[in-house]
C-alpha positions as a printed Julia matrix, in Angstrom:
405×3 Matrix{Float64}:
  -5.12  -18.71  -21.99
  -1.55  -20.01  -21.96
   1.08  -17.14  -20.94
   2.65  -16.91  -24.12
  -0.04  -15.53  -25.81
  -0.74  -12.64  -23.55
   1.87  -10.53  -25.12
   0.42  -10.67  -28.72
  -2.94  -10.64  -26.9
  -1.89   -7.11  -25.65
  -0.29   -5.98  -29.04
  -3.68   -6.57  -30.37
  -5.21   -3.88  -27.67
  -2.69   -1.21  -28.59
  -3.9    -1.64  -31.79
  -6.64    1.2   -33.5
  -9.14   -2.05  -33.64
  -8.25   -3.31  -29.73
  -8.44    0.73  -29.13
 -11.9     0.6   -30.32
 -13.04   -2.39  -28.52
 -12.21   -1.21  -25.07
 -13.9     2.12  -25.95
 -17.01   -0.45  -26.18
 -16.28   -2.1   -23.7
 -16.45    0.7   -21.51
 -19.46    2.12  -22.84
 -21.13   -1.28  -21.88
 -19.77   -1.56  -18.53
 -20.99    2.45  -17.74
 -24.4     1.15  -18.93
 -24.56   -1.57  -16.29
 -24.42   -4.46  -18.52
 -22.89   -7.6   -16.94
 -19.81   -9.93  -18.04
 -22.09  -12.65  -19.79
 -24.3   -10.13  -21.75
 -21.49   -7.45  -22.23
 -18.81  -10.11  -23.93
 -21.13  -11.59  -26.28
 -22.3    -8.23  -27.66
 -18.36   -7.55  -27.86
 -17.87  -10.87  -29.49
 -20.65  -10.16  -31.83
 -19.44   -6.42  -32.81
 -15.67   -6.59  -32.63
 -14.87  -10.88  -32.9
 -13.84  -13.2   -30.66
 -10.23  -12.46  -30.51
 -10.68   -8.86  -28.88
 -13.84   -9.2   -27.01
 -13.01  -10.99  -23.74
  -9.06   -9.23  -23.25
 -10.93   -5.98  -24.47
 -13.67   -6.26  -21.22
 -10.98   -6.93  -19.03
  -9.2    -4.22  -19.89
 -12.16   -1.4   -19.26
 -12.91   -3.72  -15.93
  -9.3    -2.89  -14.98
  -9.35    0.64  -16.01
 -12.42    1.32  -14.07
 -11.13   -0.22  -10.63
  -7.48    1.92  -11.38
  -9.68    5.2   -11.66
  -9.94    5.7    -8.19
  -6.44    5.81   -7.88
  -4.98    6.83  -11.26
  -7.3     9.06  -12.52
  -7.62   10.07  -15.83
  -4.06    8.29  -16.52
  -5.77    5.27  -16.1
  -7.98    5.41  -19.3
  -4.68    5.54  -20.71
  -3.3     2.28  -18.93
  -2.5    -1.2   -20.3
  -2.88   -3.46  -17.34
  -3.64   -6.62  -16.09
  -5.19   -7.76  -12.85
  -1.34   -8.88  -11.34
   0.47   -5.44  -12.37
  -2.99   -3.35  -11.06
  -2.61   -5.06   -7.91
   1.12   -4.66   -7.7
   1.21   -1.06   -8.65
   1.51    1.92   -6.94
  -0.05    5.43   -6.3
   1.2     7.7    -8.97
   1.64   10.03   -6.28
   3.3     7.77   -4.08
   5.81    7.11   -7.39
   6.27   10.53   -7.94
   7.06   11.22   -4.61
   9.98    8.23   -4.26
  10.92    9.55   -7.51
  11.57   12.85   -6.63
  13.44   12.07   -3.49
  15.51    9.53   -4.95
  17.04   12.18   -8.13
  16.91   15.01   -5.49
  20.56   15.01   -5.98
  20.23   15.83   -9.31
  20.73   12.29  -11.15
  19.75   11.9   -14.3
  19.69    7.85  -14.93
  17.64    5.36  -13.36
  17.18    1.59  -13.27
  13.15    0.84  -13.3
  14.39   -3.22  -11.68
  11.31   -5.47  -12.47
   9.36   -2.88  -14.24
   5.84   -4.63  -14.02
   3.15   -2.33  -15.71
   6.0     0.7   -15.71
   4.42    2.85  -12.85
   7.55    3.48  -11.48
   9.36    4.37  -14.99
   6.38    7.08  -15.98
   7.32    8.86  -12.63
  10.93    8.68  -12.55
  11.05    9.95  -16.42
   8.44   12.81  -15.48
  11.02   13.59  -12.57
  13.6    14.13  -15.33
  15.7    11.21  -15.52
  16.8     8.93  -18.29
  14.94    5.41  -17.61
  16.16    2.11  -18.13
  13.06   -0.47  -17.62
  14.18   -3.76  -16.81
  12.09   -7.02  -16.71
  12.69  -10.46  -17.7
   8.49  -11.01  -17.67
   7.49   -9.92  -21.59
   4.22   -9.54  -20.61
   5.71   -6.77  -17.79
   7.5    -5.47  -20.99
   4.86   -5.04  -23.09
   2.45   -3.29  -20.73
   5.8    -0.68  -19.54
   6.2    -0.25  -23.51
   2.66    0.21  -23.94
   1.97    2.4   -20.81
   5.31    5.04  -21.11
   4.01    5.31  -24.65
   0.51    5.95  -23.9
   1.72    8.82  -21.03
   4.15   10.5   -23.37
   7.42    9.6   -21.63
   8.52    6.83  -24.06
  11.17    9.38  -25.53
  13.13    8.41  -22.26
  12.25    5.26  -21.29
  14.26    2.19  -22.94
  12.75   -1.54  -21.91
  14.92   -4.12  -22.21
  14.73   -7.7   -21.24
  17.2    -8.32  -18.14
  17.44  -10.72  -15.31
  17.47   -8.08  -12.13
  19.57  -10.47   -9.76
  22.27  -10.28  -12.86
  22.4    -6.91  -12.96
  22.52   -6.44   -9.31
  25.37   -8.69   -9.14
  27.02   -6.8   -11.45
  26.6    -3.51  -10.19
  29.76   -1.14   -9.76
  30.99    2.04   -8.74
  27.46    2.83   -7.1
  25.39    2.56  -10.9
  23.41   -0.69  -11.66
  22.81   -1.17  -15.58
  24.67    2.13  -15.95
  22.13    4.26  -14.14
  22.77    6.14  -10.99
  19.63    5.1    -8.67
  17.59    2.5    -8.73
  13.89    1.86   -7.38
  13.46   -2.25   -6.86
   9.95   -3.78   -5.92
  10.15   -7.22   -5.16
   7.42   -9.77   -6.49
   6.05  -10.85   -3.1
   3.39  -13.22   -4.56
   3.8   -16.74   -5.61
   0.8   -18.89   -6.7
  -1.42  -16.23   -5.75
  -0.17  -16.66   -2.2
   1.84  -13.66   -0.23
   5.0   -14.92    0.43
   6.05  -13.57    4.11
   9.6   -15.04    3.82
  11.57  -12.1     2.5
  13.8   -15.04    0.91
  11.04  -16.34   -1.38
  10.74  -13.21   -2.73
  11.91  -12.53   -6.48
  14.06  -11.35   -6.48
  15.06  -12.65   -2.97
  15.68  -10.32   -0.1
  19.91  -11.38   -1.11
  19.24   -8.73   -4.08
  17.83   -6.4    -1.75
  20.64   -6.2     0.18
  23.3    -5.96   -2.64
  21.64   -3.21   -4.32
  21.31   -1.28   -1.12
  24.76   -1.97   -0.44
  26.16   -1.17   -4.09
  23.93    1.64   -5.34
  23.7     4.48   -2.57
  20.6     6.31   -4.55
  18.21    2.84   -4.5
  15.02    2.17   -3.02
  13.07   -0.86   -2.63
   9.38   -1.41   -1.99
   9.24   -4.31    0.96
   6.26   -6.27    2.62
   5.2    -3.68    5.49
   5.36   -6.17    8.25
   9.4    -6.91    7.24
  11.09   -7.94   10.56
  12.83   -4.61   11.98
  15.7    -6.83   12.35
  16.36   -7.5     8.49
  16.78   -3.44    7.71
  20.52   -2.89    7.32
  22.41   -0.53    9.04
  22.61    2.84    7.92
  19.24    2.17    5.74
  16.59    3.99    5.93
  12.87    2.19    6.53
   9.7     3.99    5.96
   5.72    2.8     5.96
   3.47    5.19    4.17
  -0.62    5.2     4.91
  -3.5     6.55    2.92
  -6.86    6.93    5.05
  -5.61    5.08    7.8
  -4.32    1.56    5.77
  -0.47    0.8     5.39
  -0.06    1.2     1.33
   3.75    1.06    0.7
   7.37    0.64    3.25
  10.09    1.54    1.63
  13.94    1.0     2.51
  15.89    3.59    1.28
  19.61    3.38    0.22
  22.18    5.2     2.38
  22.96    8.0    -0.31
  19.25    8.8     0.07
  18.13    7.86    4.55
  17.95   10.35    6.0
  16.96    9.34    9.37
  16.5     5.76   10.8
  12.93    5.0    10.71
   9.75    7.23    9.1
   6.42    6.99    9.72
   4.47    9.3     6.78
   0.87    9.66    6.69
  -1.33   10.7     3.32
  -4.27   12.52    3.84
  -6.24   15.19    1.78
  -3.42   15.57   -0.01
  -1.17   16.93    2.26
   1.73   14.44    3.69
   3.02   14.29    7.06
   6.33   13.01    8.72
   7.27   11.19   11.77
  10.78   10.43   11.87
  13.3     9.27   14.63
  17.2     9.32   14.28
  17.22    5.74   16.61
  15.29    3.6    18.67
  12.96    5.73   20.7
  12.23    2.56   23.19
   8.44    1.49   24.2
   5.97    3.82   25.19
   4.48    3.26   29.15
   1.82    1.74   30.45
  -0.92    2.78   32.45
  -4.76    3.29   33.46
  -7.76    3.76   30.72
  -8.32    7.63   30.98
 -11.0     9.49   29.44
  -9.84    9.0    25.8
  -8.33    6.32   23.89
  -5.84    6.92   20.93
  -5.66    4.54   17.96
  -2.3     5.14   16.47
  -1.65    5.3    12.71
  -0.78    2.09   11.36
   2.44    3.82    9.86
   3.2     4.9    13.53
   3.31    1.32   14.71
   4.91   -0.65   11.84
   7.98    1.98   12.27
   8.18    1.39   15.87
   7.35    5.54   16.87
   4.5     4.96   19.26
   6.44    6.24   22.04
   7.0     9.41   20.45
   3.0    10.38   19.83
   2.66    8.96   22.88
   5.11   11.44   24.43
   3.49   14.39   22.44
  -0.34   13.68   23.42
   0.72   13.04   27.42
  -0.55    9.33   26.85
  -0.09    5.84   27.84
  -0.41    2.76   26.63
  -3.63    0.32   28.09
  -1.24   -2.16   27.81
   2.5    -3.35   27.43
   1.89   -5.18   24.74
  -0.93   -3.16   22.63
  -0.79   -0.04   20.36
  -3.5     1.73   22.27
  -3.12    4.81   23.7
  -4.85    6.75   26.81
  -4.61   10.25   27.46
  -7.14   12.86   29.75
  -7.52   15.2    26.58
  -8.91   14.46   22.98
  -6.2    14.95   20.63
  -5.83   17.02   17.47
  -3.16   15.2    16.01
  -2.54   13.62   12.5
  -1.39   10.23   14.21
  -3.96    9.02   15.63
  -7.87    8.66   15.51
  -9.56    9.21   19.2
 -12.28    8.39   21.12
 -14.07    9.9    23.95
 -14.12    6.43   26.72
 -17.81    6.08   28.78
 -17.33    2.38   29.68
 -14.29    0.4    30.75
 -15.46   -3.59   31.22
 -14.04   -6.97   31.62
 -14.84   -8.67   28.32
 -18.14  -10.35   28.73
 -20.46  -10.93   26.09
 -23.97  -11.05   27.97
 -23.14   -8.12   30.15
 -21.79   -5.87   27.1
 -24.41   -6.39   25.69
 -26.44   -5.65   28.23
 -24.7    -2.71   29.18
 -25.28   -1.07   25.14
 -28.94   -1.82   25.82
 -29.57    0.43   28.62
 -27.33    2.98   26.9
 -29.91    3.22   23.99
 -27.49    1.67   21.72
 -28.36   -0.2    18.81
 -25.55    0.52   16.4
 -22.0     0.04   17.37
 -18.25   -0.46   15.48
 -16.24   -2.93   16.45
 -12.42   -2.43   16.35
  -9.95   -4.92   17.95
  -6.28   -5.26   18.61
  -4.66   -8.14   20.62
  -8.17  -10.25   20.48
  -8.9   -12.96   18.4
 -12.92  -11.92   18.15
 -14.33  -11.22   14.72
 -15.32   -7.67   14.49
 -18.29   -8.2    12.17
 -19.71  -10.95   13.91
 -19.47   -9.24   17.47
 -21.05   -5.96   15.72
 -23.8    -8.29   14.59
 -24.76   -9.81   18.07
 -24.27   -6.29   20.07
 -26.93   -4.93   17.27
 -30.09   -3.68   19.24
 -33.45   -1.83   18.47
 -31.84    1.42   20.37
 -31.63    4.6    17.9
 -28.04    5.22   19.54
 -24.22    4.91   18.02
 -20.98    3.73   20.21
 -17.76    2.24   19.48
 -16.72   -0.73   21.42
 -12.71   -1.65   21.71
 -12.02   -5.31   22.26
  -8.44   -5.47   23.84
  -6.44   -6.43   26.57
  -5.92   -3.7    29.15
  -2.87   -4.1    31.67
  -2.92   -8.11   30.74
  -6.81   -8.96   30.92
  -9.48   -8.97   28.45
 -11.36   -5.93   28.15
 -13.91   -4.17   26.6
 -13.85   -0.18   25.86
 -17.62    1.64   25.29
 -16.13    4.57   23.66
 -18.45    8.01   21.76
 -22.14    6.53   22.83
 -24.26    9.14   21.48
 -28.23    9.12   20.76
C-alpha cells in the first residue's frame, strides 16, 4: 500500500467500525487461526478495507503485550514505531529525571508512535509532539488520546533539525527539555554512521549544546569518542540485553558514564565521575564472571572488576576471573572445571567422559557459531556444562564451566 494512504488507513481504525474489527481480529488470533484463514473471515465480516490493517493491528498489539501491558490493547502502532519504541518504564523513568527540576514543557522531537509524549505528560509536563512523518502523527494523536493524556499533548507537524537550529535561551519549540530519538534505520538497514542518522548526529549535538534539560536515545555501540564533554552517556539492560543508551544534556549528567541494569523491577546503578582505565589481566581462577553488557558498553569493567577481586582472562576480552562466586548484580558467574586450548576433537572428547550431553555455548572474541558448536558437542550423556569459547592471555581457549549430572 502506497504511504499516503496509511494515515486515512489508520483514521479508519480509530473509528467505532475499525474498533470493532480489531476486537475480531483479536478474538481470531487468541483462537489460533492463521493470517490466510483469519483475513478472509475478516474480509468477509467487516469488508475489505478494514480486514487486513485491522489483523495487523491485533498482531502488533499482541507482540507489544509483553512489554506494554494492558496499555498496549490501547495502542495504534505499526511494525516500524513497535520496533522503535520504548519500555514505558524505561520512558517514564527518562521522563522523570529529565523534569526533576520541576519543568513543566517538553519537546517530544520525532514523536514516532508518541511513547515518549504519554510518559512525559503523565510526569506532569505540557507536551509538544513534533514529527514531520503524518503517519508518526497520527498514531501520537491516536495513542495520547487512547491513554488519556491528549488534554496536554499538542502534535504538530515540524521539521526537528529546524527547530533545533532555532533553539534559544536553553528551550527548543518553546519547551524547556527535550527527549530526541534519532531514526537509526534506513531501508530497513541499521545505519552505524551516527551521520546517516535522521536527524544526523549534527542535531544531536546542537540540542545537547542549546537545551541543558535534553536527552537523546543513541545506537548503544556509539564510539565513546563522539559523547561531548560534560554529557552524560548511559546504556540501560533488561535480562542481560542492552535495550536503550542515552546521552544526557549537561543540565541533567550527573556523572560521566552510567551503566544501569533492570531486573525484577528493581534498577541498579554503576556510575563513574571519569575514566576508570582497563581492568588487569591474569590467570583463569576458579570462577569466571560475564559482565553485564551495560557494564562494558560504558567502559566500567574495571570497577566490578575491582569490587569482585577479579581479573580479566585477557587484555582484550570482557571476561572476568575471580577465586570466589560472586553475588553481584553485574555479572552472571560460573563455577570453571576445565581450562583447554581450543580444540574441537579433544573438547569434545573431554564433555564425553564428563557425562555431558547438553552444553551452552557462549563466546566473546571468537568467530565460532554458538549454535552450531552446541550442536556438534551434543552427546548421549544425561549431564549439563557451559563451555566459554575465548581467547585467554592471547590464545584460543576453551572454558568447561558448572558440569553437573
Amino acid at each position: 500500500m502506497p504511504d499516503d494512504d496509511v494515515p486515512a488507513q489508520l483514521q479508519r481504525l480509530r473509528t467505532p467500525a475499525g474498533a470493532a474489527a480489531t476486537a475480531r481480529a483479536a478474538a481470531l488470533l487468541a483462537e489460533g487461526a492463521d493470517v490466510l484463514a483469519g483475513v478472509a473471515r475478516l474480509r468477509a465480516e467487516v469488508g475489505p478495507e478494514l480486514a487486513g490493517p485491522a489483523w495487523e493491528l491485533a498482531r502488533l498489539r499482541a507482540r507489544a503485550r509483553p512489554v506494554f501491558g494492558a496499555d498496549a490493547d490501547l495502542l495504534l502502532l505499526t511494525a516500524d514505531t513497535l520496533e522503535q519504541a520504548g519500555r514505558p518504564e524505561l520512558a517514564a523513568r527518562r521522563a522523570a529525571r529529565l523534569l526533576a527540576d520541576g519543568t513543566d514543557s517538553a519537546a517530544d522531537l520525532g514523536c514516532a508512535a508518541g511513547t515518549d509524549s504519554v510518559a512525559l505528560a503523565r510526569a506532569g509536563a505540557r507536551v509538544l509532539a513534533v514529527d514531520r512523518d503524518p503517519v508518526a502523527r497520527e498514531l501520537t494523536a491516536a495513542n495520547v488520546a487512547a491513554l488519556g493524556v491528549d488534554d496536554d499533548v499538542w502534535v504538530v507537524a515540524g521539521d526537528v533539525v529546524e527547530l533545533v537550529d532555532a533553539a534559544r535561551g536553553g528551550e527548543v519549540a518553546g519547551c524547556g527539555a527535550a527527549v530526541l530519538d534519532p531514526a537509526r534505520r534506513a531501508g530497513g538497514r541499521r545505519q552505524l554512521d551516527p551521520d546517516r542518522w535522521s536527524p544526523p548526529w549534527s542535531t544531536v549535538t546542537t540540542l545537547l549544546d542549546r537545551v541543558p534539560r535534553a536527552v537523546v536515545k543513541v545506537a548503544p555501540g556509539l564510539d565513546h569518542e563522539r559523547v561531548p564533554d560534560g554529557v552524560e552517556a548511559e546504556w540501560v539492560s533488561v535480562r542481560g540485553s542492552i535495550v536503550e543508551a542515552l546521552l544526557w544534556g549537561r543540565g541533567v549528567s550527573a556523572t560521566w558514564r552510567r551503566a544501569t541494569v533492570v531486573r525484577d523491577g528493581g534498577v541498579t546503578e554503576l556510575t563513574a565521575d571519569a575514566d576508570p582505565g582497563p581492568a588487569v589481566a591474569g590467570p583463569v581462577r576458579g570462577w569466571l564472571h560475564e559482565p553485564d553488557p551495560a557494564v562494558i558498553r560504558s567502559g566500567l569493567v574495571s570497577l566490578v572488576a575491582g569490587d569482585l577481586g577479579a581479573t580479566l582472562v585477557d587484555p582484550t576480552i570482557a571476561y572476568l576471573t575471580s577465586d570466589a562466586a560472586a553475588d553481584s548484580p553485574w555479572v552472571a558467574s560460573y563455577r570453571v572445571d576445565e581450562v583447554l586450548p581450543f580444540n574441537l576433537k579433544r573438547l569434545r572428547a573431554l564433555l564425553r567422559s564428563r557425562g555431558v550431553g547438553r552444553v551452552t555455548v557462549k563466546k566473546r572474541g571468537s568467530a565460532i557459531e554458538p549454535e552450531l558448536l552446541a550442536r556438534q558437542l551434543r552427546g548421549d550423556g544425561a549431564g549439563t556444562a557451559v563451555v566459554v569459547v575465548t581467547r585467554v592471555a592471547g590464545a584460543p581457549a576453551a572454558l568447561v564451566c558448572d558440569v553437573s549430572g
